[in-house]
C-alpha positions in Angstrom: -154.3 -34.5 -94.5 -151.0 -34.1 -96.6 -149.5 -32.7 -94.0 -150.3 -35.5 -91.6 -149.1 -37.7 -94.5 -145.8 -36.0 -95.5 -144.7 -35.9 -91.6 -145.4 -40.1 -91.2 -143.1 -40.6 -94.6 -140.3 -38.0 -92.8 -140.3 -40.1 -89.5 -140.4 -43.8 -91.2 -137.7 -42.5 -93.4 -136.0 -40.9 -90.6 -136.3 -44.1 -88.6 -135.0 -46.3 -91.1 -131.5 -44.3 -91.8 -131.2 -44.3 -88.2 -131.5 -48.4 -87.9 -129.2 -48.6 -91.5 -126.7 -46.3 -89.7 -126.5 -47.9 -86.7 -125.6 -51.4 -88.3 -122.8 -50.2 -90.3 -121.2 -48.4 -87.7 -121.7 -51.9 -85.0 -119.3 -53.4 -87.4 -115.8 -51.8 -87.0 -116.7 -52.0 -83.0 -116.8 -55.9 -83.4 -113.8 -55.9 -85.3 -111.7 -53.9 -82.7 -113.1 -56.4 -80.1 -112.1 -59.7 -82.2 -108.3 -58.3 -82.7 -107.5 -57.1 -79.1 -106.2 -60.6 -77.6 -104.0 -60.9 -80.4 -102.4 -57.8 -79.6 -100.9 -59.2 -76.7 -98.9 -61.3 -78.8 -96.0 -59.3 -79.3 -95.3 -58.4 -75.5 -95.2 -62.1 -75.0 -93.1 -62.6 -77.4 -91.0 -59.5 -76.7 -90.3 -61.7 -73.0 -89.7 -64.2 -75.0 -86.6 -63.2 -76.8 -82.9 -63.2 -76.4 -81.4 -62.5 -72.7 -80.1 -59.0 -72.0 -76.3 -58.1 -71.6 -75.1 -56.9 -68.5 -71.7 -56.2 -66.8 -70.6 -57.7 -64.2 -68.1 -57.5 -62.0 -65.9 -61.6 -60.6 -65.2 -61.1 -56.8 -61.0 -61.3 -56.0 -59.2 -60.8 -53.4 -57.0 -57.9 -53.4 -55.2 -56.0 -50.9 -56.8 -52.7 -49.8 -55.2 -49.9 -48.2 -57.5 -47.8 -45.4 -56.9 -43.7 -45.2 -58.7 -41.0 -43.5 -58.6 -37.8 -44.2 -57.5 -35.2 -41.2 -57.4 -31.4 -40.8 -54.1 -30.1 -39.3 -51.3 -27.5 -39.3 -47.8 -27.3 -40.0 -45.2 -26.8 -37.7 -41.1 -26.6 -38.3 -39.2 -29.4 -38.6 -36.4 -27.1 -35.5 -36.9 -23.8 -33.8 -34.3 -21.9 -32.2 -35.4 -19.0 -30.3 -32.1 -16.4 -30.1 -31.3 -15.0 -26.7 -28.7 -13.0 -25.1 -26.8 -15.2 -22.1 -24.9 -11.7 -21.1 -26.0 -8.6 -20.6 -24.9 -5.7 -22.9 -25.3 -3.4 -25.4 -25.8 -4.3 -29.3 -23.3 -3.4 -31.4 -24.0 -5.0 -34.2 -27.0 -7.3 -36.5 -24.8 -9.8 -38.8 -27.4 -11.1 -40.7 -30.5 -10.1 -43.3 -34.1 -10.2 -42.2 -35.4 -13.2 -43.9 -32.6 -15.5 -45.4 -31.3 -18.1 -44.9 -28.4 -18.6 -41.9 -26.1 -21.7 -41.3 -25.6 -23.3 -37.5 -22.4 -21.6 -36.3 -23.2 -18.2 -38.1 -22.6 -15.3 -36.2 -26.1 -13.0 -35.8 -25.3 -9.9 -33.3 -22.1 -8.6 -31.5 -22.8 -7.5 -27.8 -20.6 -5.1 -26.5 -17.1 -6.8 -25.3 -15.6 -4.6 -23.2 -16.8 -5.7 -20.1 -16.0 -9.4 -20.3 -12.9 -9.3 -21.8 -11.5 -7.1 -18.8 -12.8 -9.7 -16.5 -11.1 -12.4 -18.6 -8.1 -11.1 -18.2 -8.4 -10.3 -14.5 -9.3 -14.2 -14.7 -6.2 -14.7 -16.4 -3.5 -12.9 -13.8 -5.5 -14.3 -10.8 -4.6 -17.7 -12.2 -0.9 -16.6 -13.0 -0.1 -15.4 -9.2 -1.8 -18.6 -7.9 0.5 -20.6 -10.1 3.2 -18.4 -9.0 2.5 -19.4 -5.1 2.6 -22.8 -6.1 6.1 -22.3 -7.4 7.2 -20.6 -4.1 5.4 -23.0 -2.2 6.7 -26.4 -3.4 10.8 -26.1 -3.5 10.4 -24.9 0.4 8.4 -28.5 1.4 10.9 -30.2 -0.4 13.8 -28.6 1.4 11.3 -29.1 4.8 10.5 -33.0 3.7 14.6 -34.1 4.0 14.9 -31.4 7.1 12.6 -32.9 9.0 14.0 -36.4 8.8 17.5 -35.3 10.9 15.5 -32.7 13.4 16.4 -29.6 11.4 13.0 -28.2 11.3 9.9 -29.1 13.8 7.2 -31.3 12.3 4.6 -28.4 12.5 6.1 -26.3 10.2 6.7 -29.1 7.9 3.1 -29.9 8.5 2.1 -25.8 7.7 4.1 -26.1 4.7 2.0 -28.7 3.3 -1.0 -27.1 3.6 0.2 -24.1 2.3 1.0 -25.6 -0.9 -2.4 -27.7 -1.1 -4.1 -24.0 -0.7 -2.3 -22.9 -3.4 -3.1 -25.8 -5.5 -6.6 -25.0 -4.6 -6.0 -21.0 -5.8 -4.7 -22.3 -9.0 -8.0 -24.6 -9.0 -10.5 -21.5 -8.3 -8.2 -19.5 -10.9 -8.7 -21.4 -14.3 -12.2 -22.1 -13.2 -12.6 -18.2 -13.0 -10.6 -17.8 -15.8 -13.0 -20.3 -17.8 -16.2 -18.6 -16.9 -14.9 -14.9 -17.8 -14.0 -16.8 -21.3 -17.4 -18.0 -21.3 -18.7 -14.8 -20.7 -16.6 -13.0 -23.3 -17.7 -15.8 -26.3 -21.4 -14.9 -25.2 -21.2 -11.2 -26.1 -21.2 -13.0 -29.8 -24.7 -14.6 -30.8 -24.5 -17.7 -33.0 -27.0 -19.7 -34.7 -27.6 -23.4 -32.9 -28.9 -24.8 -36.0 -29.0 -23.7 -39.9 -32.1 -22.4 -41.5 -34.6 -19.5 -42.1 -34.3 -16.4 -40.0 -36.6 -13.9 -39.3 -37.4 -10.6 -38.2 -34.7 -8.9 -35.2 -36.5 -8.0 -32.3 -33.7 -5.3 -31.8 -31.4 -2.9 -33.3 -28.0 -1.6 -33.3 -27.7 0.0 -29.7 -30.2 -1.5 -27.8 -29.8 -3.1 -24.3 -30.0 -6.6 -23.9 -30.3 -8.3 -20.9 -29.4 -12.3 -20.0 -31.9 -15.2 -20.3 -34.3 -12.0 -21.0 -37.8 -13.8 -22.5 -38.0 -11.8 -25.7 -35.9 -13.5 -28.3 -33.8 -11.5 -30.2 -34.7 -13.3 -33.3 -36.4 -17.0 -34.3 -34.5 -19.4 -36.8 -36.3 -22.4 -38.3 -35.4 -25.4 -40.7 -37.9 -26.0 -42.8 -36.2 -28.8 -44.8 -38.5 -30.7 -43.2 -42.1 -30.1 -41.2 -43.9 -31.4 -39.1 -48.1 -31.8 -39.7 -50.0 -32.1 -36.6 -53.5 -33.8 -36.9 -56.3 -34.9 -34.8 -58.1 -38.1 -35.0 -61.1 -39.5 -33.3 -59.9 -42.5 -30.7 -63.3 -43.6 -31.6 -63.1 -44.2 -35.2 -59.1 -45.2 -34.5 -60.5 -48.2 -32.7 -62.9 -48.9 -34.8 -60.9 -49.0 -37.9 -58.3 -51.3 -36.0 -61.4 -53.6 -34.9 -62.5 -54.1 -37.9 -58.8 -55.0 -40.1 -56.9 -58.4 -40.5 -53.6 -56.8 -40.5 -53.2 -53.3 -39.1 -50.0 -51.5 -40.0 -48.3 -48.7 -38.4 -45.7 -45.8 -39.8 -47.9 -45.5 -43.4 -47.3 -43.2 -45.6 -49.1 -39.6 -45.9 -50.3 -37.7 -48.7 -51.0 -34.3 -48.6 -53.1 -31.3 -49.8 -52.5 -27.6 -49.3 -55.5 -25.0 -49.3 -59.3 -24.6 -49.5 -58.9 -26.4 -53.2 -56.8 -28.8 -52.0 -53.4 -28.9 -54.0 -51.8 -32.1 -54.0 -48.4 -31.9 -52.4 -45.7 -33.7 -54.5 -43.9 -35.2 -51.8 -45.4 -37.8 -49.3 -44.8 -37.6 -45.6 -44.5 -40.4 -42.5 -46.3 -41.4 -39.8 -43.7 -40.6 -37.1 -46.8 -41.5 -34.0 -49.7 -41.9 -32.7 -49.8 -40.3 -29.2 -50.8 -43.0 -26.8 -53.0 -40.8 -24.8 -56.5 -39.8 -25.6 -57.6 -35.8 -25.2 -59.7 -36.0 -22.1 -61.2 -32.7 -23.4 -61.8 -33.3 -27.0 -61.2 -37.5 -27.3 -59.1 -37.1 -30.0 -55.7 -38.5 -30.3 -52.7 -36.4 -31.8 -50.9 -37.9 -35.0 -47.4 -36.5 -36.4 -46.3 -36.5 -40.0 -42.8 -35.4 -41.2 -42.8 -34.2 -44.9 -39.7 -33.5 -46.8 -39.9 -29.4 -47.5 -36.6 -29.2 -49.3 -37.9 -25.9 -51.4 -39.5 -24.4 -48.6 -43.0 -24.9 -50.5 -44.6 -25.6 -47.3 -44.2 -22.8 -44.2 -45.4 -22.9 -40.4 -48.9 -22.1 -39.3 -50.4 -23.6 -43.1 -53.4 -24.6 -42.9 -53.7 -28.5 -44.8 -55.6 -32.0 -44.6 -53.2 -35.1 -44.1 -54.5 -38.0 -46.2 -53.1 -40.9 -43.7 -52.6 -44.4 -44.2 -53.5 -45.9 -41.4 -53.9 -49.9 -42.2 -54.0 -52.1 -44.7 -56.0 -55.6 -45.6 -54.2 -58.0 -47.6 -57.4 -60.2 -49.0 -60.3 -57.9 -48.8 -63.4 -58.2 -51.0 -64.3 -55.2 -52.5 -67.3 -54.5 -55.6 -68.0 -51.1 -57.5 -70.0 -48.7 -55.8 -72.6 -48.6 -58.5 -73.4 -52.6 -58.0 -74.4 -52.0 -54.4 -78.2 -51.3 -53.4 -79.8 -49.4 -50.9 -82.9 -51.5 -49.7 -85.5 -48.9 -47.8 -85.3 -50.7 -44.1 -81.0 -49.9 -44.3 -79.9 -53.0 -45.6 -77.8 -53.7 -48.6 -77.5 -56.4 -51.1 -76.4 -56.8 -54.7 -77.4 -58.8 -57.9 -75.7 -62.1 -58.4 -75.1 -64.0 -61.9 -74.4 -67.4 -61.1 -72.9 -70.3 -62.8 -76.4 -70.6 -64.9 -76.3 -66.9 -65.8 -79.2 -67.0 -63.9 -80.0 -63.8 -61.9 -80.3 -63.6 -58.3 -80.8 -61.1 -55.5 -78.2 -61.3 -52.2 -78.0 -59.5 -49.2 -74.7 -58.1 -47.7 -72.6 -56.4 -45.6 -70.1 -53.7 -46.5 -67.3 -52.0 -43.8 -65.9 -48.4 -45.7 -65.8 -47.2 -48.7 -62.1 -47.3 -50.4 -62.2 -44.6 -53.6 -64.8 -45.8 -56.0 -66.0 -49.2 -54.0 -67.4 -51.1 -51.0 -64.9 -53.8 -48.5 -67.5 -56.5 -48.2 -67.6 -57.7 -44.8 -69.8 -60.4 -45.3 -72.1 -61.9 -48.0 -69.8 -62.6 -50.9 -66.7 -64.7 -51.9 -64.0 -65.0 -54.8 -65.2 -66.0 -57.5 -68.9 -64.6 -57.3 -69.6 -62.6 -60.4 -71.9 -59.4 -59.3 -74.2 -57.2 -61.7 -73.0 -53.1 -62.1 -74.3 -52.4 -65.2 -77.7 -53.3 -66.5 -79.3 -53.6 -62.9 -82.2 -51.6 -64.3 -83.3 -54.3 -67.3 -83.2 -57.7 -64.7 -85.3 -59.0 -62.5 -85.1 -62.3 -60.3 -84.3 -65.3 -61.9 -83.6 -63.6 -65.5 -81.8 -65.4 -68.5 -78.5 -62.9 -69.1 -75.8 -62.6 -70.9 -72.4 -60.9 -69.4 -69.7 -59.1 -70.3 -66.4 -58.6 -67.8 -67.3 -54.8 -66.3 -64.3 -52.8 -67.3 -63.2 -49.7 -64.6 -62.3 -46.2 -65.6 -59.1 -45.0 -66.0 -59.5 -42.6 -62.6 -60.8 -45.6 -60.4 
């Protein structure tokens, strides 16, 4: 019976701490419940404050020049391949491998012998036709009075004057013979046509040359200036030129040499743009001439023509960074208008021109356009600006 007794106390007392428990902790759950719309108060406030500052950048017009960058090769400015115009034997190289040569220089002696015997063969040829000339004409003037008074018949008078018209002719035949063998004999000395770089001699001293033969002797270029050869897409030439207000040609060119792309010092010009299209490739050939007065740039380089191929006088342009991507291709940027009231607006850009957009279509001078700060607005936000300030590279 105690037992039974001592177990009922346990349980009500059991019982009892369980209900007093259970009432004291209820109370910091209804507390938690009464302060959690309050806590919402600070986020609306938070909305509530002061607009935020952004940057933004006030539409002008400016003038905007369009390049594109081309892969090409050099090529010299003048080659002159050296040939032999007489046959002969070398007797001598004039020049060093390599340096430099001036038009007129002398670069090989052929062997003279040859041509200066016929020269003056040339030479007394022309002599004894002069000299028939000499015999010829005294006797037709003796003939001219003799046949007035019947002193000599009128057919030798007649054979006289053809006699001294083919003699006139021999003199003729003479100096022209006389001028090739001099020809001839200036040929067995090589000259330079123009001035510049010569290099390796195709022959030595003692070797037998041949006229007109197809191996050149040796090849001098002028590389004071050179030519860069580059190939363009007619279809992006035309539709560059469809899309500009005032195309311009003979631009300038910049230049850059090797796989890191060294910036030449000098700039080049547009020379042409060939007026046929490469049925094979569609490309269309453009020429460059750059002044090379140190010889920095050689034949056969490798380089990438930065040409200027039009220019727009009043082009809108915006920073890169302002313009969005949308997900179905379009584009459009955020607007600050007069209100500082933010606003969304789709447009339409044409190339990229270093560090921003040409805007085709959507914008006009004057419009002030978000680049910094897009991430903290939303449509139809209170803002504050501040004039959006490029870097020093752009």
């Amino acid at each position: 019976m105690k037992r039974f007794l001592l177990g009922f106390v346990t349980a009500v007392l059991i019982g009892g701490g369980f209900l007093y428990f259970s009432g004291q902790l209820s109370l910091p759950w209804a507390g938690e419940q009464k302060d959690q719309a309050p806590a919402l108060a600070p986020q609306a406030s938070a909305q509530a404050g002061p607009p935020v500052e952004v940057a933004v950048y006030t539409v002008r017009p400016q003038e905007v020049v369009f390049t594109k960058d081309l892969a090409g090769r050099t090529s010299a400015y003048q080659v002159a391949e050296i040939r032999p115009q007489v046959t002969g034997i070398i007797l001598k190289r004039m020049f060093t491998q390599g340096s430099l040569v001036t038009k007129g220089q002398q670069l090989y002696q052929i062997d003279p012998s040859t041509y200066k015997a016929e020269y003056e063969s040339a030479s007394a040829s022309l002599v004894r036709a002069q000299a028939d000339v000499k015999a010829v004409e005294p006797k037709l003037a003796r003939y001219s009075r003799l046949v007035k008074v019947g002193g000599v018949s009128r057919q030798v008078y007649d054979d006289t004057v053809a006699a001294l018209a083919q003699a006139q002719a021999d003199v003729a035949v003479a100096k022209a013979n006389l001028a090739t063998a001099k020809i001839n004999l200036d040929y067995t000395k090589v000259f330079s046509p123009i001035s510049g770089r010569i290099g390796k001699s195709s022959v030595t001293e003692g070797a037998l040359v041949t006229a007109n033969q197809t191996t050149a002797l040796a090849v001098v270029q002028n590389l004071d200036q050179i030519y860069v050869d580059v190939n363009q897409s007619s279809e992006e030439l035309l539709a560059l030129k469809k899309g500009l207000n005032n195309p311009e040609a003979n631009s300038m060119v910049s230049l850059f040499i090797g796989k890191d792309g060294t910036p030449y010092d000098r700039e080049g010009k547009l020379l042409f743009s060939d007026v046929t299209v490469d049925q094979s490739t569609g490309m269309v050939q453009l020429r460059v001439l750059f002044p090379n007065p140190d010889n920095d740039l050689l034949p056969g380089l490798f380089v990438r023509a930065r040409v200027e191929q039009s220019r727009q006088e009043k082009a809108v342009v915006v920073p890169q960074q302002s313009v969005v991507r949308n997900a179905d291709a379009s584009v459009s940027v955020w607007m600050v208008d007069k209100d500082n009231i933010v606003k969304y607006r789709s447009i339409s850009v044409f190339q990229v021109v270093k560090d921003q957009w040409v805007v085709s279509s959507g914008l006009a001078p004057g419009d002030r356009v978000v680049v910094e700060g897009i991430q903290k607005i939303s449509p139809q936000a209170k803002v504050t600006t501040i004039e959006y300030k490029a870097s020093a590279n752009s």
